[in-house]
C-alpha positions, 0 to 999 in steps of 0.5 A: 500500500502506498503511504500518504506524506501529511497524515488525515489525522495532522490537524487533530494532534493534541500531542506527540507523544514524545515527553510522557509527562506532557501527554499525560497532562494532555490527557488530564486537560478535560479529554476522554481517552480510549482507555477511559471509553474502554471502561464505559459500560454502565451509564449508571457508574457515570458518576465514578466515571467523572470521579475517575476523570478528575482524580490525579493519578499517582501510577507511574509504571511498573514492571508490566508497564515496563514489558510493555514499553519494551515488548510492543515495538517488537510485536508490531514490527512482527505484523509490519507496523511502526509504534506510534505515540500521537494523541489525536482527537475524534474528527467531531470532538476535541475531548474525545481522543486516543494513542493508538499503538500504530497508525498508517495512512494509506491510499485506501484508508488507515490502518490501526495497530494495538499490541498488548503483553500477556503475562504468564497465560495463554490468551486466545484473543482481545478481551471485551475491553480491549474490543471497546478500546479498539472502537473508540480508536477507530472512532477516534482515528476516523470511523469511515476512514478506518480500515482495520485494526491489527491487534497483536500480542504476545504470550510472556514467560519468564521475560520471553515469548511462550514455548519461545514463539518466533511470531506473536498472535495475531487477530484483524479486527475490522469497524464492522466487528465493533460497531456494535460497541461504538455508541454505548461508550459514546452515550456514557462519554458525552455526559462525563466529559461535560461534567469533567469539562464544567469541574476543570473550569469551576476549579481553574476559576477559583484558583484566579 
């Protein structure tokens, strides 16, 4: 497939991705990310959802995250995708957004790629989580744009790929496998980020 030079998705970057403590901040300015969407699915939890939003995060990594920063450039290669870091919001809102693993642009579309580390277990595919996590990617992405996501991950032993697997595993996972799931996450996002949005300002106000 032959790649375009100025990506579709160049004008909705919020950050590069490069410094983690400023996307981070990013991420806190008011913005739903694909993380947050992927846990969305009760609208009666939305008050823990905003809660969630709103407090500061202590987590700074550990020894998974770790695997992980080192272990997902490998397995995307595997599949002949390049790790991305850009934040970049939905085409119809700026407070929506995701960092998906890998994206391309192509001729005839983009093309997403998630990589996850599985720990000490066999897996045999995404869980429902990691399926909404893609959705909200692809919408995030460009829904009518997307053309798949390929979401791959490996099977870690004692630092080392399970029965010492040469390739990991793979699955393509296409917008009409999770359109399904779409909607929901957004019916729940809109409300959080409002209430989210309406905190940040009301605190920004009285530290004036």
């Amino acid at each position: 497939m032959t790649t375009l030079s100025l990506p579709p998705w160049h004008s909705r970057i919020l950050d590069d991705g490069t410094d983690r403590e400023r996307w981070l901040a990013r991420r806190a300015e008011g913005v739903i990310g694909a993380s947050d969407a992927a846990g969305y699915v009760k609208a009666a939890s939305e008050d823990k959802y905003v809660a969630a939003k709103l407090k500061p995060s202590s987590f700074h990594g550990n020894t998974f995250t770790e695997a992980g920063h080192e272990w997902e450039p490998r397995l995307l290669s595997a599949v002949g995708l390049q790790q991305s870091t850009v934040l970049i919001h939905s085409p119809s809102e700026k407070g929506f957004a995701a960092t998906p693993d890998a994206i391309s642009a192509t001729l005839e579309g983009i093309i997403l790629g998630e990589a996850k580390i599985k720990h000490n277990k066999i897996v045999h595919g995404p869980t429902a989580r990691e399926f909404r996590q893609v959705a909200w990617q692809m919408f995030c992405a460009d829904w009518e744009r997307v053309l798949y996501t390929e979401f791959v991950w490996g099977e870690l032993v004692n630092g080392e790929l399970r029965n010492g697997a040469i390739e990991p595993k793979h699955l393509r996972i296409y917008p009409a496998d999770v359109e399904h799931l779409l909607q929901p996450m957004i019916d729940i996002a809109t409300p959080v980020l409002a209430r989210v949005r309406a905190a940040l300002k009301f605190a920004k106000e009285i530290d004036l």
